[in-house]
C-alpha positions as CSV (number, residue, x, y, z in Angstrom):
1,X,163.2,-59.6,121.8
2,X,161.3,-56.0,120.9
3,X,157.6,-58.3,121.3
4,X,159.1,-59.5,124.6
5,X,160.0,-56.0,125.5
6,X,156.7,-54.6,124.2
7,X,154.8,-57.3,126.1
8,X,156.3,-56.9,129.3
9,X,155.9,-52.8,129.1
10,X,152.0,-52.9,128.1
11,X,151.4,-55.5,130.9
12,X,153.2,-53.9,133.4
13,X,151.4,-50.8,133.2
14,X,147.7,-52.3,133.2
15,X,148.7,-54.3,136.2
16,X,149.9,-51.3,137.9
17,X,146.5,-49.8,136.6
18,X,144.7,-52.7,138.4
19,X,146.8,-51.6,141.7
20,X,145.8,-48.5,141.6
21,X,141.8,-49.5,140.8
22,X,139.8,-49.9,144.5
23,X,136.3,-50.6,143.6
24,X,136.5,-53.6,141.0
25,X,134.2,-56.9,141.6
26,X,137.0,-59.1,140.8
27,X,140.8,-59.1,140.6
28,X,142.2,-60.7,137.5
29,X,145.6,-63.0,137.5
30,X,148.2,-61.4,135.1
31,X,149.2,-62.4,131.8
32,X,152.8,-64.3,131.7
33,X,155.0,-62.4,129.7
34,X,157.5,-65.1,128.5
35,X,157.1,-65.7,124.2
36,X,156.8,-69.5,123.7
37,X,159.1,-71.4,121.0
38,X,157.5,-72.4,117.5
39,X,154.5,-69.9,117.4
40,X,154.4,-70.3,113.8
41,X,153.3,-74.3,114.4
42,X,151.2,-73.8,117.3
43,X,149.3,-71.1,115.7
44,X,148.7,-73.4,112.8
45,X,147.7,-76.2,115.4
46,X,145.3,-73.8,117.2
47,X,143.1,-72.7,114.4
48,X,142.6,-76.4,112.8
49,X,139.0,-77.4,113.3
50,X,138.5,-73.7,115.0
51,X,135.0,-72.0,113.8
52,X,135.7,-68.4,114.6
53,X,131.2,-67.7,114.3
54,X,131.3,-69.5,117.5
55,X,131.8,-68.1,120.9
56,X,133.8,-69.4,123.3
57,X,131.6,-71.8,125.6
58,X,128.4,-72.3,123.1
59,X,125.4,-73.7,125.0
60,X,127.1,-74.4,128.1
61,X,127.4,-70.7,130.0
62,X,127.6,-66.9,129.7
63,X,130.9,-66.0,128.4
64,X,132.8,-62.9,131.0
65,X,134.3,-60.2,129.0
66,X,136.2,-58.0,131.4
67,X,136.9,-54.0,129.6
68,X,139.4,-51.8,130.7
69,X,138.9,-48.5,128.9
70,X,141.6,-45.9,129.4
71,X,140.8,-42.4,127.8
72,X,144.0,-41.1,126.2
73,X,142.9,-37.6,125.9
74,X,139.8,-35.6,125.0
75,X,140.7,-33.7,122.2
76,X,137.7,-31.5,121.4
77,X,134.3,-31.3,123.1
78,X,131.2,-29.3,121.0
79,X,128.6,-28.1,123.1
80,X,126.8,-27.0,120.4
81,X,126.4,-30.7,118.5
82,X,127.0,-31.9,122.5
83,X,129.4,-34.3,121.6
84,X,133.2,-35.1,122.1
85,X,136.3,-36.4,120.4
86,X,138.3,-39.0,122.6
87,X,141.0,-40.8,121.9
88,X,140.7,-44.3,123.6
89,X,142.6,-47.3,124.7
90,X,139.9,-50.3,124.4
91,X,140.9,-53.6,126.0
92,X,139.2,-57.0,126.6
93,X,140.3,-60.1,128.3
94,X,137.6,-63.2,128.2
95,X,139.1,-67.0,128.1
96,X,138.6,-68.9,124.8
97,X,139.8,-72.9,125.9
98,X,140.0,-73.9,122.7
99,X,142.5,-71.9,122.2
100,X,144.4,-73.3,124.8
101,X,147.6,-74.5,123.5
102,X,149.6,-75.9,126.8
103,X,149.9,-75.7,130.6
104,X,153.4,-73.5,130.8
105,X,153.7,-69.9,131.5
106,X,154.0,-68.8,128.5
107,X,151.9,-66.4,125.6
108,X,151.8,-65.7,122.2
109,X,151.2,-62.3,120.3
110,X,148.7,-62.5,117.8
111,X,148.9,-59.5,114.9
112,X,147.5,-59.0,111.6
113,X,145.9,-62.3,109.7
114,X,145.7,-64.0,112.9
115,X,143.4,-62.0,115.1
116,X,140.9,-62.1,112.1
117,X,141.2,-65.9,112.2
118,X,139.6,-66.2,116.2
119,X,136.4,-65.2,117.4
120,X,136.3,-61.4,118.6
121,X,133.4,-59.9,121.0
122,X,131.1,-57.7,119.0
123,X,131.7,-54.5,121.6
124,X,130.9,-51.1,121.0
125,X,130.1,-47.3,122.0
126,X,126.6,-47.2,121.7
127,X,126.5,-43.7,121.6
128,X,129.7,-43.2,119.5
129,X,128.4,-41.2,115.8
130,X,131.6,-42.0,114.2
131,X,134.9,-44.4,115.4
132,X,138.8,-45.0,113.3
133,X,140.9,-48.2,114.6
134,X,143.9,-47.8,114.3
135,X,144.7,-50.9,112.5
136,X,148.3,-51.4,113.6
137,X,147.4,-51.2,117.2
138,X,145.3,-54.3,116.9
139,X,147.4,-56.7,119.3
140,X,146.0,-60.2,121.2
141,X,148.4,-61.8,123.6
142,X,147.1,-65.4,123.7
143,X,148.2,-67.6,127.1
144,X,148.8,-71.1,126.8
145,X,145.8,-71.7,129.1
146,X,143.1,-70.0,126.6
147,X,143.1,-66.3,128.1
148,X,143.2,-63.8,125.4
149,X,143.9,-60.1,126.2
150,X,142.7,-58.4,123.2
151,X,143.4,-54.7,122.6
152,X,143.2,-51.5,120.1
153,X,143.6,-48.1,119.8
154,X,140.8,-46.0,118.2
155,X,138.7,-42.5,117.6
156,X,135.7,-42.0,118.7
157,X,133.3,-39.0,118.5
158,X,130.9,-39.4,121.1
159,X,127.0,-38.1,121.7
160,X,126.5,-36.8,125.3
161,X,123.8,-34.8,126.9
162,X,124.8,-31.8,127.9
163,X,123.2,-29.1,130.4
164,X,124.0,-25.4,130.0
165,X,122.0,-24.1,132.4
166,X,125.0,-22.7,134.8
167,X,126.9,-21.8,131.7
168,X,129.6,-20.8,131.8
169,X,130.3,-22.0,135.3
170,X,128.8,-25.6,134.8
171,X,129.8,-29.1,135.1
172,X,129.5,-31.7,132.7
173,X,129.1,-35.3,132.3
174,X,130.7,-37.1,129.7
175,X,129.2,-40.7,128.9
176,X,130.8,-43.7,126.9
177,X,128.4,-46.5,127.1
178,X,129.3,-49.9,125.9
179,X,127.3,-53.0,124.6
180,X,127.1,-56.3,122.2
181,X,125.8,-55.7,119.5
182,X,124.3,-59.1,119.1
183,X,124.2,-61.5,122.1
184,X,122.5,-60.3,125.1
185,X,123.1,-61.1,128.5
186,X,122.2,-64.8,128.9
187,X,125.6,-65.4,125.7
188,X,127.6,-62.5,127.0
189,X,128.2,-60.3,130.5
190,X,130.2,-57.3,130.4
191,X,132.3,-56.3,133.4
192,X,134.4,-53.5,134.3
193,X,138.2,-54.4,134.6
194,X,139.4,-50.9,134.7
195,X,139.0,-47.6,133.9
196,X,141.3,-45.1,133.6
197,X,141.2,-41.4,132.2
198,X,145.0,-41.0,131.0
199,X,145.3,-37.4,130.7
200,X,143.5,-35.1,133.1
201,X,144.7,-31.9,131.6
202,X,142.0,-30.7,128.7
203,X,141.5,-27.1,126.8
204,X,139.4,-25.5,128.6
205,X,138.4,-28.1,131.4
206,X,139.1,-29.8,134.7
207,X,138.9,-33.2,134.9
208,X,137.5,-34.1,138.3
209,X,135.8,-37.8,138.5
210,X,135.5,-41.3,137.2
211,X,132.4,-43.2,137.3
212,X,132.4,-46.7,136.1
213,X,128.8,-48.8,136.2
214,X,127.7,-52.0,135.2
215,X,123.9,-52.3,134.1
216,X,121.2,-54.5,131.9
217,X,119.0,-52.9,129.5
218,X,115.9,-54.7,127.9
219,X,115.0,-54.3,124.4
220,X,113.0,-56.1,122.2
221,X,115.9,-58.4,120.9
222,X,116.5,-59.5,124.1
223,X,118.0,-58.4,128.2
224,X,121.8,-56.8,127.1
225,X,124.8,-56.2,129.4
226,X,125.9,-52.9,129.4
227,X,128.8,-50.5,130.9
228,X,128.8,-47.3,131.4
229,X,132.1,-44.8,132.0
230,X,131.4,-41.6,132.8
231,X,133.5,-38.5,133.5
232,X,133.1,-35.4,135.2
233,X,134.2,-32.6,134.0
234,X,134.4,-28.6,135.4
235,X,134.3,-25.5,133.1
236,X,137.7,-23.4,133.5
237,X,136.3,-20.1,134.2
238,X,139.5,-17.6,133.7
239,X,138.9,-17.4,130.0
240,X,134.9,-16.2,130.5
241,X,136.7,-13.8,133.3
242,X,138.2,-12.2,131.0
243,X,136.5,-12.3,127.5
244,X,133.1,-12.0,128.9
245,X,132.2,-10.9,132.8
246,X,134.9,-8.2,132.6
247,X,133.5,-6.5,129.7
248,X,130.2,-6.8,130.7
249,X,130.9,-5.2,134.0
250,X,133.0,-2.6,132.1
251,X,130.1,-1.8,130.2
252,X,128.0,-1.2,133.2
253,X,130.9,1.2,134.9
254,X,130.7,3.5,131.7
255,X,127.1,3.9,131.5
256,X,127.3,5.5,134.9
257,X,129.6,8.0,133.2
258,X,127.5,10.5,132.6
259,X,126.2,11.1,136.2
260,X,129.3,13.1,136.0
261,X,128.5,15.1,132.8
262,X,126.9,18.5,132.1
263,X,123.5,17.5,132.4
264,X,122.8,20.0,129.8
265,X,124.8,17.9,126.8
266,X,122.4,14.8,126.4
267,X,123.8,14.7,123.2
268,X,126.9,13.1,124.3
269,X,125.4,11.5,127.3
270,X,123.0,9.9,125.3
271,X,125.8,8.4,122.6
272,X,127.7,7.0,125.6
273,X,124.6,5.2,126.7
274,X,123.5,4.0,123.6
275,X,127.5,2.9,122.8
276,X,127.1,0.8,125.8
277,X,124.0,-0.4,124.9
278,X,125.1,-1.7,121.6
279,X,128.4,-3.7,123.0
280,X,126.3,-5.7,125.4
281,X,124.5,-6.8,122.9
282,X,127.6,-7.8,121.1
283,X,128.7,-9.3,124.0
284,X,125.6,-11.8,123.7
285,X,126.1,-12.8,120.3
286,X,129.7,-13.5,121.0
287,X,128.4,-15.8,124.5
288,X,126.0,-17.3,122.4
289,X,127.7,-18.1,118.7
290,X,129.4,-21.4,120.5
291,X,126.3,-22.6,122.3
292,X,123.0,-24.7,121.4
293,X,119.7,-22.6,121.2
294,X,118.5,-24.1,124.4
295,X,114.9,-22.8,125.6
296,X,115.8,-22.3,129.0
297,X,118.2,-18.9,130.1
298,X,121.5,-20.0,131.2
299,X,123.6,-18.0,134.0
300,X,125.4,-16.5,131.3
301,X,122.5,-14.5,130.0
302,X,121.3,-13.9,133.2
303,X,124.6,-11.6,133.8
304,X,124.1,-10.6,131.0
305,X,120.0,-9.3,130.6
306,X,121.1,-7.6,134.2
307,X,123.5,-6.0,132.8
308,X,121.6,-4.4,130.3
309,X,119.1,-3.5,132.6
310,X,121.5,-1.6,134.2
311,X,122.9,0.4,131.3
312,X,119.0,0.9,130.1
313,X,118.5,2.8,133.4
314,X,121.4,4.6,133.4
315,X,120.4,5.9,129.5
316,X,116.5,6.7,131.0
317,X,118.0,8.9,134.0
318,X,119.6,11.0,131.4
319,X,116.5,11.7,129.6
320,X,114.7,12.3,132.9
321,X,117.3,14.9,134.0
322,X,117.4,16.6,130.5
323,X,113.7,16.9,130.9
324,X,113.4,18.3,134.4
325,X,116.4,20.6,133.8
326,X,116.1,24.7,134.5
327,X,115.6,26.2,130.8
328,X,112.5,24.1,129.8
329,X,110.3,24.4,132.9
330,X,111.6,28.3,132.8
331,X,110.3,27.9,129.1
332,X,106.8,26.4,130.1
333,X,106.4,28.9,132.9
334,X,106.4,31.8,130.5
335,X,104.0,30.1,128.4
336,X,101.5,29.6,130.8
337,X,102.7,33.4,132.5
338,X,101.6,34.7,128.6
339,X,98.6,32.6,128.3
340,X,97.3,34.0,131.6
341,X,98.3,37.9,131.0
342,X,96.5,36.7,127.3
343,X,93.0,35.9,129.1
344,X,93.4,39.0,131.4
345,X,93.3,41.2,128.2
346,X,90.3,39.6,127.2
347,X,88.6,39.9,130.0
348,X,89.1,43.9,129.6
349,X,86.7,44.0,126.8
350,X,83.9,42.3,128.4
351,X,83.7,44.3,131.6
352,X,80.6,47.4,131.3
353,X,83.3,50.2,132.9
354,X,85.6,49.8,130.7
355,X,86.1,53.4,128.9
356,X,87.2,51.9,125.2
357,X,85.3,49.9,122.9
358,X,86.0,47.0,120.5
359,X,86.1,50.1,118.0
360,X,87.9,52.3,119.5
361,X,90.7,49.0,120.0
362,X,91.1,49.0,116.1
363,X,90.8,52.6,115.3
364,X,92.9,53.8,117.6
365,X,95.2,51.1,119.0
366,X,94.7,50.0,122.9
367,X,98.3,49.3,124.9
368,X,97.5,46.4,126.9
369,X,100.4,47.2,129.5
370,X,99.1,50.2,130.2
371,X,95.8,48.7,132.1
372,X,98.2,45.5,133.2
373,X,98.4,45.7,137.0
374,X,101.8,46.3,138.2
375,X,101.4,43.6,141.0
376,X,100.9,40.7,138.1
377,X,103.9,41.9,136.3
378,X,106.0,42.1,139.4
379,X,105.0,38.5,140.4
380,X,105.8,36.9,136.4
381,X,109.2,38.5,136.3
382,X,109.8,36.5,139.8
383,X,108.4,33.6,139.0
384,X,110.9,31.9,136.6
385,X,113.5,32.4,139.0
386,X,112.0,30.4,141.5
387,X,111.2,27.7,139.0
388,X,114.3,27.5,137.1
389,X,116.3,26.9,140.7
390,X,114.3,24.6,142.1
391,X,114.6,22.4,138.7
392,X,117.8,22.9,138.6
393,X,118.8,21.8,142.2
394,X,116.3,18.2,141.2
395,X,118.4,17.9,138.2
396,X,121.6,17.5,140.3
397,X,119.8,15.9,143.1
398,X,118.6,12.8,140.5
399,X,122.5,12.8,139.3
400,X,123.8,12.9,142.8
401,X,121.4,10.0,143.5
402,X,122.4,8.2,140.7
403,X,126.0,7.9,141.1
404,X,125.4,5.6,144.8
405,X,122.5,4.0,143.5
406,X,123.3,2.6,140.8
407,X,127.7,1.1,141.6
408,X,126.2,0.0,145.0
409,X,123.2,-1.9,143.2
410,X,125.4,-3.4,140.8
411,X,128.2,-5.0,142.9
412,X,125.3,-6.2,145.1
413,X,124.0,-8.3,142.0
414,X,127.3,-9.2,141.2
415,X,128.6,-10.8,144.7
416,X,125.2,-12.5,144.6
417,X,125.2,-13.8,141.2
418,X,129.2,-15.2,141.8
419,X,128.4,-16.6,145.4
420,X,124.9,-18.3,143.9
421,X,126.9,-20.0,141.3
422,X,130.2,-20.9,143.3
423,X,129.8,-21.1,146.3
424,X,126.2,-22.4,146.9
């Protein structure tokens, strides 16, 4: 009564899963669910003379296998080995008549020693690295007609190429591809039955399309049937919100800090800048840890390198201002003031009036104010004034500057880089 139950249950839902399938080539008749009498003695009468190395209709056609694949869930997905763990409901259905047993309504559920005893299609993930059966799962409901409906549950850890290039706001596509192993196209054709992705809900993804293909592939053994089921998949971007764009764009708002700071103290303007400097780099070693060293630069660390620009600016404009500040061009002017009055005095010594000799200088000592002309002197003392304004007011001018340029820059870059990416 439970195989009846179980029977009824598992074929119920892959007819409903045919329903609910548009774009198949062909619609298949569903299994009977009814348990025959005596399926000890007719399984015993089945396999007598049965040679299980020889597929159904030897030398006489093509055998159809019709797959229905329905992905359970996808547990874990590696972009940096590009590869995914899905667990995987694998089905067949193909019609073996020498298996045939009657011409009622009726089926029987093969388990155990009896699958091993019929012939089984050699299908398989190509691109699978590593696969688990579960063994228990293995179940074939055999119709008295000859149609076998063989299915398994199982593991599989699948190779898929991955692009990264609009990391973290790309889309994926996730490929199973399925083959024989040994008989190619003119012994076996593959066709799609159904496909189904069970559970749309993943860590970190969207689930957002099927795509189910059936093609041929030549290789040297021979012209194979293949199928292909493929599913797209979308990026969920509220973690990278928040563990990766937010800081980056807090990182940019401090470096602007000290636009608002004494211009005077680079000491601490220059720590917050090079703070700021230090945590985006972080910030793309934490980006990156996860990810495959691809050779191309992924949107990722293009917010990224643009944010650093950004803080690297913001750190040069408070050297540039400490440079150009009141004290040190006041400082330089009296150099040159002193290096001028210092070429005057020299010039005293040389001219033929002049009433004192080089002698009389050392003998007697010579005051070099006292032939300075009072006009130079008044002019030097005014002088630094003049300067030290005027490089203070371009000081606070570059600050003032600063503090539009720069925000007004930055949100620019960032609506452009989230509408390129999103929207476009």
């Amino acid at each position: 009564m439970q195989a009846t139950t179980l029977v009824f249950l598992l074929l119920n839902f892959f007819g409903k899963s045919v329903a609910n399938e548009g774009n198949f080539k062909k619609e298949y008749q569903l299994l009977y669910v009814l348990e025959t009498d005596n399926v000890t003695e007719i399984i015993k009468s089945i396999f007598i003379g049965y040679d299980k190395n020889q597929r159904p209709y030897h030398k006489v056609k093509p055998l159809n296998i019709a797959v229905s694949l329905g992905v359970n869930s996808v547990s874990h997905i590696s972009e940096e080995n590009m590869e995914f763990q899905a667990d995987v409901y694998f089905r067949q259905y193909w019609h073996e008549p020498r298996l045939a047993y009657g011409k009622d309504n009726t089926s029987i559920i093969l388990q155990g020693d009896a699958i091993d005893k019929m012939w089984l299609p050699d299908t398989y993930i190509a691109n699978a690295r590593t696969s688990s059966v579960e063994k228990r799962t293995r179940t074939a409901i055999l119709t008295a007609n000859g149609s076998i409906f063989y299915t398994f549950k199982s593991t599989y850890i699948v190779l898929s190429e991955m692009n990264f290039l609009n990391y973290p706001m790309d889309e994926q596509i996730l490929k199973v591809q399925i083959y024989s192993y040994a008989y190619d196209s003119d012994k076996i054709l593959l066709e799609w039955k159904s496909g189904l992705f069970l559970n749309t809900e993943l860590a970190g993804f969207i689930s957002e399309q099927v795509i189910m293909n059936e093609e041929k592939y030549k290789f040297i053994t021979g012209t194979f049937s293949s199928l292909s089921f493929q599913f797209k998949i979308r990026r969920r971007l509220g973690y990278f919100i928040l563990q990766f764009y937010f800081p980056c764009i807090l990182c940019a708002v401090v470096s602007w800090l000290p636009f608002w700071m004494d211009r005077y103290e680079i000491g601490d303007r220059m720590s917050l800048g090079i703070t700021t400097l230090l945590t985006a780099m972080f910030l793309s070693q934490y980006i990156n840890s996860a990810m495959p060293q691809v050779s191309y630069i992924k949107a990722a660390d293009e917010f990224l390198l643009a944010s650093f620009i950004f803080i690297l600016l913001a750190l040069m404009e408070s050297v540039l201002v400490y440079n150009v500040r009141g004290d040190v061009r006041t400082k330089n002017m009296k150099q040159r003031q002193m290096s001028r009055r210092e070429d005057k005095r020299q010039e005293i010594f040389v001219k033929e009036d002049c009433p004192y000799t080089i002698t009389d200088v050392f003998q007697e000592g010579f005051k070099m104010t006292d032939v300075q002309p009072e006009k130079t002197q008044n002019h030097s003392d005014q002088q630094p004034k003049i300067v030290q304004s005027k490089a203070r007011d371009l000081g606070h001018g570059v600050d003032k500057l600063s503090r539009i340029i720069f925000p007004t820059s930055y949100v620019l870059f960032v609506a452009y880089y989230f509408g390129r990416y999103l929207l476009f």
